[in-house]
C-alpha positions as CSV (number, residue, x, y, z in Angstrom):
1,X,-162.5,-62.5,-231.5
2,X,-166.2,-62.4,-232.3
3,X,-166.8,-65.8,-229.9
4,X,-165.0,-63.4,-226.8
5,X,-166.9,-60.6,-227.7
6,X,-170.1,-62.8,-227.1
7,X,-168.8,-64.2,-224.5
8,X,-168.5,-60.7,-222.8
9,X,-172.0,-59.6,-224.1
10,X,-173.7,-62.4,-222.5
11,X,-171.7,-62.3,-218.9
12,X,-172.4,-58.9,-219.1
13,X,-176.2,-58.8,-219.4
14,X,-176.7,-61.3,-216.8
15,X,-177.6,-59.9,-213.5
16,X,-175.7,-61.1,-210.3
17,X,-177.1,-63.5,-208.0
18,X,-174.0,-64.3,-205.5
19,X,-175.1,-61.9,-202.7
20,X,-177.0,-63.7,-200.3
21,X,-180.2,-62.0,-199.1
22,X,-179.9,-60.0,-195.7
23,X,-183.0,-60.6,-193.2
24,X,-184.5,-57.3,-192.0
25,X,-187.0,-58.9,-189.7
26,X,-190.0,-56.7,-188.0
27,X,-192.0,-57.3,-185.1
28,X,-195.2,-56.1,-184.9
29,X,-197.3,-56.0,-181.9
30,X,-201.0,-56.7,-183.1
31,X,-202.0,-55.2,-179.5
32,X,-201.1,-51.9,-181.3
33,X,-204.3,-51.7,-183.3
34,X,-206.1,-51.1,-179.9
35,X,-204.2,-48.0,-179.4
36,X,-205.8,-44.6,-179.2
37,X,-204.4,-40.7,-179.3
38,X,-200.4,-40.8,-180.9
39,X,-200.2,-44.4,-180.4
40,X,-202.9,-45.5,-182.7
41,X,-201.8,-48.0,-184.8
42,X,-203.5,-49.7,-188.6
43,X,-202.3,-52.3,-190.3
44,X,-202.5,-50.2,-193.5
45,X,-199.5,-47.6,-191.8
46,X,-197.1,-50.9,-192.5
47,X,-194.5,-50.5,-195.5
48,X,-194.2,-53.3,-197.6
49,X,-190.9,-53.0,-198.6
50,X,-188.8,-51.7,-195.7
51,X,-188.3,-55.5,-193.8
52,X,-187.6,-58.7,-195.7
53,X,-190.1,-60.7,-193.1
54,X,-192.9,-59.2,-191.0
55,X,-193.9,-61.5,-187.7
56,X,-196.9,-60.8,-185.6
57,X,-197.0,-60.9,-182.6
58,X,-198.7,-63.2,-180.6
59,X,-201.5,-65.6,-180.8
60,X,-201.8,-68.6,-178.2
61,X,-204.6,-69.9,-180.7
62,X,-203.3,-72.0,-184.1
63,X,-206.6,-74.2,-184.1
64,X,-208.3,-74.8,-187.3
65,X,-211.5,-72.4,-188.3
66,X,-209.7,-69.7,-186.2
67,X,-212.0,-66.2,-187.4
68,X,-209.1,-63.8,-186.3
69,X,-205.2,-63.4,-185.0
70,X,-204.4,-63.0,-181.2
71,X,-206.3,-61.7,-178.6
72,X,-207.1,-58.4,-180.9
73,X,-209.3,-60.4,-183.5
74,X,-207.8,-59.4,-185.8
75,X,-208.9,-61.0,-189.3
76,X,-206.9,-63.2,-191.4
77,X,-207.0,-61.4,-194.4
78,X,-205.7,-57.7,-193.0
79,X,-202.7,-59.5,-191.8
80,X,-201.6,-59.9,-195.2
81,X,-202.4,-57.1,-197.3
82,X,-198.8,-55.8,-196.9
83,X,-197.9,-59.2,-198.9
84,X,-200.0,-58.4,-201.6
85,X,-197.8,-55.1,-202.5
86,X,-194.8,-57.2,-201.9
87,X,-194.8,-60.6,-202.9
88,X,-191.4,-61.9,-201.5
89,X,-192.5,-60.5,-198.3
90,X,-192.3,-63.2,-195.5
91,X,-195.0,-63.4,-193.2
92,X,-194.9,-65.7,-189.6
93,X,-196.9,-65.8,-187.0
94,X,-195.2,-65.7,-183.1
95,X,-196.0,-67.8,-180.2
96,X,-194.5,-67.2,-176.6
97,X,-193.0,-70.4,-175.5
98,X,-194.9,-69.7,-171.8
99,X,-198.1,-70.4,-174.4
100,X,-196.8,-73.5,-176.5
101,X,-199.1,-76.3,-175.7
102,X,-196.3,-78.7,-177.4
103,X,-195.0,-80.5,-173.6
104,X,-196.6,-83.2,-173.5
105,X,-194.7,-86.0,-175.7
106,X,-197.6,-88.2,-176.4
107,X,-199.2,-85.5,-178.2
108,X,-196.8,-83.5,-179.6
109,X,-196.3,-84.7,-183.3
110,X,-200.3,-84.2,-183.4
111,X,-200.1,-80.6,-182.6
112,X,-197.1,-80.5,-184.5
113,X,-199.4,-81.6,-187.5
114,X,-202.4,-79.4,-186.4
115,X,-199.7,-76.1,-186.2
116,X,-198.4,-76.9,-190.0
117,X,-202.4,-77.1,-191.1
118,X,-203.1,-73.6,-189.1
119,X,-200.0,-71.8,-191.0
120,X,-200.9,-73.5,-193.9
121,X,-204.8,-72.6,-194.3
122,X,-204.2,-69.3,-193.3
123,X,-201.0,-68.6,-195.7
124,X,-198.6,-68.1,-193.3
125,X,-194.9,-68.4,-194.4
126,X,-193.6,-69.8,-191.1
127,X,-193.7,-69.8,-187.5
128,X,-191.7,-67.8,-184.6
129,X,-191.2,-68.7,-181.3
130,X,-190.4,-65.8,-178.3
131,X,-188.2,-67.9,-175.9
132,X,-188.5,-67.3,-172.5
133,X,-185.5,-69.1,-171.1
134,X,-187.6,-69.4,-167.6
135,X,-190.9,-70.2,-168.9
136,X,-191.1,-73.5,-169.9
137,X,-190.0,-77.4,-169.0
138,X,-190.5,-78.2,-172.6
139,X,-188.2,-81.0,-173.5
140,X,-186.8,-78.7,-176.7
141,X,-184.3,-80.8,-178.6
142,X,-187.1,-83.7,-179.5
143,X,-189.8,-80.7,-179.9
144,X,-187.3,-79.0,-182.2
145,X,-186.2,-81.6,-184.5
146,X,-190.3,-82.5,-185.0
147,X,-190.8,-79.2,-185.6
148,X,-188.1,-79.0,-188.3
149,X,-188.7,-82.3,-190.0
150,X,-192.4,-81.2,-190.3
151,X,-191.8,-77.4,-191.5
152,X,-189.1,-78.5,-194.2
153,X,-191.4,-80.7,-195.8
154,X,-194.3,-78.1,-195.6
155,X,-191.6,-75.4,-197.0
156,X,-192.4,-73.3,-193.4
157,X,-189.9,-71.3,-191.6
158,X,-189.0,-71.7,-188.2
159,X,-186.9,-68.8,-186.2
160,X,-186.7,-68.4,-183.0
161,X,-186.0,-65.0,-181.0
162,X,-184.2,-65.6,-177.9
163,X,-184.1,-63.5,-174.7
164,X,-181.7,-64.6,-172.1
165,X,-181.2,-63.2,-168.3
166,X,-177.9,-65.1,-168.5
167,X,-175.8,-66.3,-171.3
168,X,-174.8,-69.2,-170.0
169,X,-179.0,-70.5,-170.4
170,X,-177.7,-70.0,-174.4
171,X,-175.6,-73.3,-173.9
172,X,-178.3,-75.6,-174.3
173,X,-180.2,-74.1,-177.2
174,X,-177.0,-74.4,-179.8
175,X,-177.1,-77.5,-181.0
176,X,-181.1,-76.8,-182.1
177,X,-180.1,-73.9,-183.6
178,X,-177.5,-74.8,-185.5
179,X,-179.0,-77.8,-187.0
180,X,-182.9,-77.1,-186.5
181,X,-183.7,-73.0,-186.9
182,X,-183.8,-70.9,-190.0
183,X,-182.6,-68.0,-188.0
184,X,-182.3,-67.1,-184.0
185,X,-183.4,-63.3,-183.1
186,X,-180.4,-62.8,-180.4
187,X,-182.9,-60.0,-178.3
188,X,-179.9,-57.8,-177.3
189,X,-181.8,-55.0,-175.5
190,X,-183.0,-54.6,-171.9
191,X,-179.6,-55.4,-170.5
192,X,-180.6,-53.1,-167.6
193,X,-183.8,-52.8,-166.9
194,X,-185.9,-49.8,-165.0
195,X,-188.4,-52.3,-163.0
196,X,-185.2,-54.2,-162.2
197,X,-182.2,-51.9,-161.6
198,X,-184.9,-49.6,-160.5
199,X,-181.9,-47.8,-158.4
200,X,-179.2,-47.7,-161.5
201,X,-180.2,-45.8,-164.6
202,X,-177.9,-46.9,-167.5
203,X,-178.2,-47.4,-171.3
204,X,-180.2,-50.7,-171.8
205,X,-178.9,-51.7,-175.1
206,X,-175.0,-50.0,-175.7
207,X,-173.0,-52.2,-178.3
208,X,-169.6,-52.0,-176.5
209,X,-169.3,-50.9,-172.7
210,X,-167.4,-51.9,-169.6
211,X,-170.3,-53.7,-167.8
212,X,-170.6,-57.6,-168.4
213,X,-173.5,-57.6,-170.7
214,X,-173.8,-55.4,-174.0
215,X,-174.9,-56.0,-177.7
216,X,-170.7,-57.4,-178.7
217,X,-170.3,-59.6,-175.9
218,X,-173.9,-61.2,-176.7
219,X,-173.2,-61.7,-180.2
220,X,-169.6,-63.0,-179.6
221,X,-171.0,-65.6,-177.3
222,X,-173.4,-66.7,-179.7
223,X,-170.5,-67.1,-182.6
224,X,-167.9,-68.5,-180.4
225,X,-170.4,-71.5,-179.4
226,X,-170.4,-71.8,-183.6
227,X,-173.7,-70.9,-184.4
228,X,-173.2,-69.9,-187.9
229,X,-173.3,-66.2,-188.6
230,X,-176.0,-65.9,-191.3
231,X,-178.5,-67.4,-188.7
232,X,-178.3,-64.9,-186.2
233,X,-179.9,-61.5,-186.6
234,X,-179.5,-58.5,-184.3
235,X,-182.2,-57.7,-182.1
236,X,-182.6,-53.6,-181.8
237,X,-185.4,-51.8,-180.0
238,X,-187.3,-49.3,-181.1
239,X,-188.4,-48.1,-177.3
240,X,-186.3,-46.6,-174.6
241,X,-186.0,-47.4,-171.1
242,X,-187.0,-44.6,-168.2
243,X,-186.0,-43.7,-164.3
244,X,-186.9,-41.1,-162.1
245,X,-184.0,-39.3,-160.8
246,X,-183.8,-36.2,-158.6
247,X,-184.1,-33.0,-160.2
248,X,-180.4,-31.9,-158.5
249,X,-179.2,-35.0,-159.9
250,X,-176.0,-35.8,-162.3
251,X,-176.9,-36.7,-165.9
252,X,-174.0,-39.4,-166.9
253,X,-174.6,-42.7,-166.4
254,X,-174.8,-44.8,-164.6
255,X,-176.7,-42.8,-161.8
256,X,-178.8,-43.5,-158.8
257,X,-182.6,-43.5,-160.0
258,X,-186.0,-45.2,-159.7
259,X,-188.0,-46.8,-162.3
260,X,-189.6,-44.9,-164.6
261,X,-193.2,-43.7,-165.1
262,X,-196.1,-46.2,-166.7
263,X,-196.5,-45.5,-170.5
264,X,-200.4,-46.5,-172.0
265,X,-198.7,-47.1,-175.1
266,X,-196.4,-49.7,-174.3
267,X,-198.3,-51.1,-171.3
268,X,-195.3,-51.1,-169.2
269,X,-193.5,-49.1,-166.4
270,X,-190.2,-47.9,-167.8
271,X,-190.4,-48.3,-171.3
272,X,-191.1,-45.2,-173.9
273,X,-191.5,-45.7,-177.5
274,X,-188.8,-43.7,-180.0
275,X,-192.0,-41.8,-181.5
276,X,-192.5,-40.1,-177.8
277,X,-188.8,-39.9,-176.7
278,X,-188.1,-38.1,-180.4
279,X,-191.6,-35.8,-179.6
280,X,-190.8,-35.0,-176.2
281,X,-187.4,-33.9,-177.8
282,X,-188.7,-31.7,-180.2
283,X,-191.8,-30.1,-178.8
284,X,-191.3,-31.1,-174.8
285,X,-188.2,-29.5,-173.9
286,X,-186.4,-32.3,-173.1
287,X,-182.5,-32.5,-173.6
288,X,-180.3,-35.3,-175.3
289,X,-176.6,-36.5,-174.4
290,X,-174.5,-38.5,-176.0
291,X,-171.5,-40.6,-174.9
292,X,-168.0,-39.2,-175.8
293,X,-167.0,-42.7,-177.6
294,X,-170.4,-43.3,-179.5
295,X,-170.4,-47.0,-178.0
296,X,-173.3,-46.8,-175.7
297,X,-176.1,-44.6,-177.2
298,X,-177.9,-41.6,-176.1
299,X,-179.6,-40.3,-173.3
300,X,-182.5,-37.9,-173.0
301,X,-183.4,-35.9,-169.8
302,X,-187.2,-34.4,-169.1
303,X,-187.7,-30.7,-167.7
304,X,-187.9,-30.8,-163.9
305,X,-191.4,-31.7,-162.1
306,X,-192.1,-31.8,-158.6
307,X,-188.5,-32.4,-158.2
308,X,-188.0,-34.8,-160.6
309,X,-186.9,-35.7,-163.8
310,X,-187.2,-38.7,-166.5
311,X,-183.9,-40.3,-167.6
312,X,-184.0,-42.5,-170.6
313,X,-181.8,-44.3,-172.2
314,X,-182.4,-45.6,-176.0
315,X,-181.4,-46.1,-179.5
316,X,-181.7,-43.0,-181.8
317,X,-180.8,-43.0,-185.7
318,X,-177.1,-42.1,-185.4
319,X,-177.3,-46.0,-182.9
320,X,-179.1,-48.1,-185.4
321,X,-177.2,-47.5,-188.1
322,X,-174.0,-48.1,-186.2
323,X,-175.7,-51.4,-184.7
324,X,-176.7,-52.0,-188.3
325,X,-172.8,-51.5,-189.8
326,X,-171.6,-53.7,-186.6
327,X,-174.0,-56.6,-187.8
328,X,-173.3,-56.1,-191.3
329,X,-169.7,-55.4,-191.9
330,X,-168.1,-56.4,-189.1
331,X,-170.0,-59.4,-187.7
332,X,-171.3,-60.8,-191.0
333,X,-174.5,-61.7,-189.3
334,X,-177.5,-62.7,-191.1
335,X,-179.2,-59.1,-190.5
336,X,-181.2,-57.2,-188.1
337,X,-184.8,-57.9,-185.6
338,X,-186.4,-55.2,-184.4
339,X,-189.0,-55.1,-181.5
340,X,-191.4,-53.2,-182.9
341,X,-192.9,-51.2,-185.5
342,X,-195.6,-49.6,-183.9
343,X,-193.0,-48.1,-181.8
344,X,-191.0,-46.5,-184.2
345,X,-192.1,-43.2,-185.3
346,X,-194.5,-44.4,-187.9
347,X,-196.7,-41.6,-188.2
348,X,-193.5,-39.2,-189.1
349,X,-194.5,-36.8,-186.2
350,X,-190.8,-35.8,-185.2
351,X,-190.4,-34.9,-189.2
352,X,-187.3,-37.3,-190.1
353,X,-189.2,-39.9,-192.5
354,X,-192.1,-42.5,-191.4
355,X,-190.4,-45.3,-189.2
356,X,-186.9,-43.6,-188.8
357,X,-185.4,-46.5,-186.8
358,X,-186.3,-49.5,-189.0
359,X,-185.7,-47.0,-192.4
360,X,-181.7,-46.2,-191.3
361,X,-181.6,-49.7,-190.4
362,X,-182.8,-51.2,-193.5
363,X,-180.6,-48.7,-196.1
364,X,-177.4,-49.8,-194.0
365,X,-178.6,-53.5,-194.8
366,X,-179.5,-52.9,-198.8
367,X,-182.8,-53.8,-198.6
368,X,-184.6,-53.3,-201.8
369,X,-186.9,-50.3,-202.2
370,X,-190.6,-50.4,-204.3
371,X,-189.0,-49.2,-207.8
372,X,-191.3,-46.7,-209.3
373,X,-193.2,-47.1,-212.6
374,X,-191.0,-45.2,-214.2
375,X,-187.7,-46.3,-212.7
376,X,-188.7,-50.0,-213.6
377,X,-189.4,-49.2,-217.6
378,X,-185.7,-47.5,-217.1
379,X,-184.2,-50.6,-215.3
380,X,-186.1,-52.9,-218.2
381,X,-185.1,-50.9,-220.9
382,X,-181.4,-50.8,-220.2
383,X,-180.3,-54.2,-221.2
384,X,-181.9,-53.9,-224.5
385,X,-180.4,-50.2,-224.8
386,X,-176.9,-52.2,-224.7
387,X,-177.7,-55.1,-226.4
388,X,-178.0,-52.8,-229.2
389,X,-175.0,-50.7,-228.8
390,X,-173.4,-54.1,-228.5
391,X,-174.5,-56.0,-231.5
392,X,-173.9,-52.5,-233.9
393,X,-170.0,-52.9,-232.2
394,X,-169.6,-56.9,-233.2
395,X,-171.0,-56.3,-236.5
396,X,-168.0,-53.6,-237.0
397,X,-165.2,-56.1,-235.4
């Protein structure tokens, strides 16, 4: 009786280590630090603790004796002050594949080499590549499989975030992902775009919907070409996408539009942050809409001027978290991507909590929160609280 009794004591003290960690992985574009006004963006406004990996992007220069990150120059040690607070933190560096010097065979297992030493010196945990399905000839599978063979023995991720103007471009990457990628970034967003479908406004990113391309019909291509679910994570943006429509015109989507206006913050026509589309909601006077069947996402609609008003489609808290759930629960999926931090609502200016987006995204995926001081002597002093109870209730058996 005494040997079960142990038995039980022990099992129960142990902590559980079956569930398998989910990936909350965050962009951050290091272009934000140039930012002035609302936008303005430091590296100290980034939470430790609310993704499991932080990438930045991008730099175009992995050469040895590098004195700063990117095009911002930004140095070395800044980029990893958030690691410091959080030691499992992973942090990569991002490269656009328009900017990989890696195509020409005869010297690709020496850049290869030089890459590992650059992530390497400057303690780097691994290495993302943006694929632009369009925007290179790079011969991939041999590149790949290099790349892997060297990163594995260097302990160095390698994820890859793919953005595709048609699935069927996916076909040729599976194989590499499959057996060569830590984890693919499936970039489900933009599915209609304002300098594109400049005369269709429609959500950009809904999870179900009756056009051809949404956030399931991505994902299912993905699994039914067996990439295995824990690799791939949801991509989720944290901007929405504009048009200018007619003042007289109807609201539901889709609708007849033009592309929306230029945002400084973003650098692009048609694309808003969340932390102006939620401050234009509460201060601006502009009106939201949802859809009837929650599968889209919702819209927001600007006062009239000059005869006009802004349309915009995007991802509010209510959508994340039901994106979140989707990849979760019903997908199984490795976890979650979003594109990017500094354009979340980081500053808490609408008044929900800093980074609203990313924070309803990462409770829905259990990511673990900074314990408190005080919480942690708690959490330590429990087991030995019931260790005692315990050995005063053998002694009595």
């Amino acid at each position: 009786m005494k040997l079960i009794f142990l038995t039980f004591l022990c099992w129960s003290a142990t902590p559980s280590l079956t569930q398998a960690e989910t990936r909350l992985v965050c962009y951050l574009d290091v272009t934000a630090i140039n930012r002035t006004g609302d936008g303005a963006f430091g590296l100290d406004k980034i939470d430790p603790f609310l993704c499991t990996h932080l990438i930045y992007g991008f730099t175009s220069d992995m050469t040895i004796n590098s004195d700063s990150y990117g095009s911002t120059a930004i140095p070395y040690d800044k980029l990893f002050g958030p690691r410091v607070k959080n030691p499992k933190l992973k942090i990569s560096a991002s490269v656009k594949s328009e900017d990989l010097k890696w195509d020409n065979p005869n010297t690709t297992q020496k850049t290869i080499n030089t890459t590992v030493d650059y992530l390497k010196k400057y303690r780097f945990d691994g290495l993302d590549i943006y694929w632009n399905m369009s925007s290179s000839n790079v011969p991939v599978a041999p590149l790949f499989s290099a790349l892997r063979n060297a990163f594995h023995k260097n302990g160095l991720l390698l994820s890859l975030a793919l953005y595709t103007e048609t699935t069927a471009e996916v076909i040729y990457f599976m194989d590499i992902i499959a057996e060569h990628i830590d984890f693919v970034s499936v970039l489900a967003y933009d599915l209609v775009r304002s300098t594109e479908q400049f005369w269709q406004a429609d959500h950009p990113a809904p999870l179900y919907s009756t056009q051809s391309r949404n956030v399931d019909s991505l994902i299912h291509y993905f699994l039914e070409h067996d990439i295995p679910a824990d690799k791939i994570n949801l991509g989720i943006p944290m901007y929405g996408s504009s048009w200018t429509i007619p003042a007289s015109s109807k609201l539901e989507p889709p609708l007849s539009a033009t592309w929306g206006p230029f945002k400084k913050h973003t650098g692009r026509v048609g694309q808003i942050p969340y932390f102006e589309i939620c401050a234009n909601i509460r201060s601006s006077g502009w009106q939201v809409f949802g859809e009837d069947d929650n599968s889209t996402g919702p819209y927001a609609v600007s006062p009239e001027q000059m005869g006009n008003k802004i349309w915009v489609g995007y991802d509010d808290a209510d959508t994340v978290t039901r994106k979140s759930d989707y990849a979760r629960n019903i997908r199984g999926l490795g976890g979650v991507t979003v594109w990017d931090l500094s354009q979340d609502d980081f500053r808490n200016s609408c008044g929900k909590g800093a980074y609203q987006l990313t924070a309803a995204i990462s409770r829905i995926l259990g990511i673990p929160r900074a314990p408190s001081s005080a919480s942690s002597v708690r959490l330590g002093l429990l087991p030995i609280m019931f260790l005692g109870v315990a050995w005063s209730l053998f002694y009595r058996l």
